[in-house]
C-alpha positions as CSV (number, residue, x, y, z in Angstrom):
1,X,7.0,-11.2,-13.6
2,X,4.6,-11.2,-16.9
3,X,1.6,-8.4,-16.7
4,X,-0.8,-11.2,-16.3
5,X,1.0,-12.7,-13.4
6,X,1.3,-9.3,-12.2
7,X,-2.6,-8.3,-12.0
8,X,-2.7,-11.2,-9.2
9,X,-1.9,-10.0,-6.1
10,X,-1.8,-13.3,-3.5
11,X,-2.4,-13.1,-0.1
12,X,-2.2,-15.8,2.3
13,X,-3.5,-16.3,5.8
14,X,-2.3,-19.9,7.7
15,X,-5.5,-21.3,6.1
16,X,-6.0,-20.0,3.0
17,X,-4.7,-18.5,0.0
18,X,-6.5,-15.6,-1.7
19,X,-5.8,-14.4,-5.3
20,X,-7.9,-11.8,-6.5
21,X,-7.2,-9.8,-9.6
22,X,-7.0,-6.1,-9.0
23,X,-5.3,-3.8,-10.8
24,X,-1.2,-4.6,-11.7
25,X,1.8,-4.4,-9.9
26,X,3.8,-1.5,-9.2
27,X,7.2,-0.9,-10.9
28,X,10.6,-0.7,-9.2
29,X,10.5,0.3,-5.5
30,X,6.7,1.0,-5.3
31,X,6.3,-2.5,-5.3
32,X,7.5,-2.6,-1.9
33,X,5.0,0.0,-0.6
34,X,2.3,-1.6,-2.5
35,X,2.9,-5.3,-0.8
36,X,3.4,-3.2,2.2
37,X,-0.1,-1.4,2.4
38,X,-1.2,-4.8,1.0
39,X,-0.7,-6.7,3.6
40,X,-4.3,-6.6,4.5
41,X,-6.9,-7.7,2.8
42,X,-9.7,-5.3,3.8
43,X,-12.6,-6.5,1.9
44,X,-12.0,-10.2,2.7
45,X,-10.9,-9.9,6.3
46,X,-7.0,-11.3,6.0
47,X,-4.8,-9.1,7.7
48,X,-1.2,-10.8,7.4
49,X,0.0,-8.5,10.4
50,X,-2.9,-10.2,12.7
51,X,0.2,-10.9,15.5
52,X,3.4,-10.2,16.0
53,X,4.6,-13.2,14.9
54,X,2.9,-12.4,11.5
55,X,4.1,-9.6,10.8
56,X,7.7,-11.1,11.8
57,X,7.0,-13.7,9.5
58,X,6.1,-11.1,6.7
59,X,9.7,-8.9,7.5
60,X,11.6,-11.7,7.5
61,X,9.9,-12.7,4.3
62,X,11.0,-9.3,2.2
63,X,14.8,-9.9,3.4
64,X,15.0,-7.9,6.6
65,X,16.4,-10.0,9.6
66,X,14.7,-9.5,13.1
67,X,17.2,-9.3,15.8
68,X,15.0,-9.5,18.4
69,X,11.3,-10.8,19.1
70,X,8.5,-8.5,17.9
71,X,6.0,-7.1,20.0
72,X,2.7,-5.5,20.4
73,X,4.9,-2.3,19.7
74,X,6.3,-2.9,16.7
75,X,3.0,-4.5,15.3
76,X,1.4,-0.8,16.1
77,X,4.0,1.3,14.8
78,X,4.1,-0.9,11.3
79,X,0.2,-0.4,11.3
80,X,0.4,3.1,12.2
81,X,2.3,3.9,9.4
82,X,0.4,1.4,6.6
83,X,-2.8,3.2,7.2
84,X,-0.8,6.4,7.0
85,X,0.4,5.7,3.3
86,X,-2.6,4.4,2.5
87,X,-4.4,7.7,3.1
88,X,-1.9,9.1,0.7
89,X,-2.8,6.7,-1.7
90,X,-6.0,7.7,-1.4
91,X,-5.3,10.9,-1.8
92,X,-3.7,9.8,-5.2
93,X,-6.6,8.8,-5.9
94,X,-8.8,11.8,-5.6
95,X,-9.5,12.3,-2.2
96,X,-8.4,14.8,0.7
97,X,-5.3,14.5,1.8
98,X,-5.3,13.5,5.5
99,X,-3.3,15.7,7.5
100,X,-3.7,13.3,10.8
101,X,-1.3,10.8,7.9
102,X,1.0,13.5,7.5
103,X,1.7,13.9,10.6
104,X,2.2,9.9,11.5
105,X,4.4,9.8,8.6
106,X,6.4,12.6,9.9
107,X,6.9,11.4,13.3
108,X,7.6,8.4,12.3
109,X,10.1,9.7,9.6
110,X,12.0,11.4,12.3
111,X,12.6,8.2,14.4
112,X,13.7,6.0,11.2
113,X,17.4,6.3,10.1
114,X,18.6,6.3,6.7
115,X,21.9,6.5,4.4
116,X,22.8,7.8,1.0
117,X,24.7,4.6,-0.3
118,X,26.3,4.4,-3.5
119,X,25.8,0.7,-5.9
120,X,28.8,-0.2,-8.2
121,X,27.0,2.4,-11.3
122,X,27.3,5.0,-9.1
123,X,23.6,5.3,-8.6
124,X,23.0,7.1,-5.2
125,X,19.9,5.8,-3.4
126,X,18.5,6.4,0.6
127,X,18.3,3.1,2.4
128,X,17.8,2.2,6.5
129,X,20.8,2.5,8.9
130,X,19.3,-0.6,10.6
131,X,17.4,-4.2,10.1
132,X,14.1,-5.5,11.6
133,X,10.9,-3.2,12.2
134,X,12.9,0.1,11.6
135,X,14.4,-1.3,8.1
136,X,10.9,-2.4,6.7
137,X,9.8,1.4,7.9
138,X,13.0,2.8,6.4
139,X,12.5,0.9,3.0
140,X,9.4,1.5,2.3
141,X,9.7,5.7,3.5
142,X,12.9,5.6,1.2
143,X,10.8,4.1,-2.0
144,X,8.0,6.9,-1.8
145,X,10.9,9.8,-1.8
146,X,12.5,7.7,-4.5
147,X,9.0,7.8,-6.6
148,X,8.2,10.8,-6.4
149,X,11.9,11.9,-7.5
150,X,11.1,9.9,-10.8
151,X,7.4,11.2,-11.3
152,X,5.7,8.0,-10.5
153,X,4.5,8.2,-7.0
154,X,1.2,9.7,-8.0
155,X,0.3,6.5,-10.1
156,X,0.3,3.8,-6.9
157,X,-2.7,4.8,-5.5
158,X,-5.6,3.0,-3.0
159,X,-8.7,1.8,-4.5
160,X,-11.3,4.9,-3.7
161,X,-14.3,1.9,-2.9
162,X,-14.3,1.8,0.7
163,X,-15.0,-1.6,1.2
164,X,-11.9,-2.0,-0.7
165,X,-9.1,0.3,-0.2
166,X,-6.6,-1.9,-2.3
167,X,-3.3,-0.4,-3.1
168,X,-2.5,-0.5,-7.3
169,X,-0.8,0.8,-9.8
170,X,-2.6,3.1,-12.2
171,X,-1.3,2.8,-16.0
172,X,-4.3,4.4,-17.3
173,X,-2.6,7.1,-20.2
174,X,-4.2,10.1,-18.6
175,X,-3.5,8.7,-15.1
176,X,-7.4,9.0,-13.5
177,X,-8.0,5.5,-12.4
178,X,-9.9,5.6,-9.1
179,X,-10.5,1.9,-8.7
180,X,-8.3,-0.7,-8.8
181,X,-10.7,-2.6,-10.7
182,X,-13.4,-1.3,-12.9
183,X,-15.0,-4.5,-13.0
184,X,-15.4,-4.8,-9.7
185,X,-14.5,-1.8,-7.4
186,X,-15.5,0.2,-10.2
187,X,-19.3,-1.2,-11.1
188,X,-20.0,-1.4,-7.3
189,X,-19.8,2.6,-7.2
190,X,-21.5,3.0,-10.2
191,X,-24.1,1.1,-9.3
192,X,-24.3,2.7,-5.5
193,X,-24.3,6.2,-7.0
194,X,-27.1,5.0,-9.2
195,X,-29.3,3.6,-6.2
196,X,-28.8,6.9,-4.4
197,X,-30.1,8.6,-7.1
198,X,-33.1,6.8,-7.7
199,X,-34.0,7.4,-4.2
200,X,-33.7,10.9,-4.1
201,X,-35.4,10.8,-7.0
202,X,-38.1,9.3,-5.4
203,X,-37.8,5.6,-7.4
204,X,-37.8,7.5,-10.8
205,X,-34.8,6.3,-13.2
């Protein structure tokens, strides 16, 4: 994928297609948690998890079969743990880190089994025991130990503009970003900040 294809992140609903350009794609195996904790739209309302059936559709979609029919259970356990990274990537970002997250993650982690497996290199890498719900869990919980093993995990991080909350990829040199776009995410801040100001200040600039 080319870096301007890349800075488009698509989402789709059964309507609509939504491409909004924020921030750029993740490298290697933080792509997968970034589609992961992408999978809703927050500021546009498009959640592709809505049902069961979407979030089956979504699995299926990244190469893990479903065995059986997902349920209201697996729908809240996938969410449970998206919202969970994302407070880590927020915490990338700048913020507190949740410790309410922490603890999802780890109680989650515990459930969720995964392998060392060897590729034909060699190369040793953690993957899931099993398909379906607990593979998508195990993949994505096996690319964040493998990023932060290569010193890149602290880049992916979740836009700190709340009505955002977008999960990118900061390439910034120093690594600071906070938004995944400064033309957007960014301004909207600035600009909020600025209008708190001026009221303190009682309307003076």
């Amino acid at each position: 994928m080319s870096a301007a294809a890349g800075a488009i992140e698509v989402r789709r609903d059964a309507a609509s297609a939504i491409a909004t350009p924020r921030g750029a794609t993740a490298p290697g195996g933080l792509a997968l948690v970034q589609r992961f904790v992408n999978s809703v739209d927050m500021e546009h309302g498009v959640d592709l998890w809505q049902t069961p059936a979407g979030l089956t559709v979504w699995i299926e979609r990244e190469g893990w079969a479903t065995l059986s029919r997902l349920d209201r259970d697996d729908l809240a356990r996938c969410v449970a743990v998206r919202e969970a990274i994302r407070e880590l990537l927020l915490a990338n970002a700048g913020a507190t880190i949740d410790r309410a997250a922490l603890a999802a993650l780890n109680r989650t982690a515990a459930n969720v089994a995964l392998r060392v497996a060897f590729d034909g290199a060699g190369t040793a890498a953690l993957g899931p025991v099993s398909g379906g719900v607990d593979g998508a869990i195990g993949d994505v919980l096996a690319a964040v130990v493998a990023a932060q093993g290569e010193g890149v995990w602290t880049r992916l991080k979740a836009c700190r503009e709340e009505q955002c909350l977008w999960a990118f990829f900061d390439h910034s040199k120093n690594g600071s970003g906070m938004w995944c776009s400064m033309a957007m995410c960014g301004n909207r801040a600035k600009a909020r900040r600025y209008r708190t100001r001026r009221r303190a200040s009682g309307g003076r600039a």
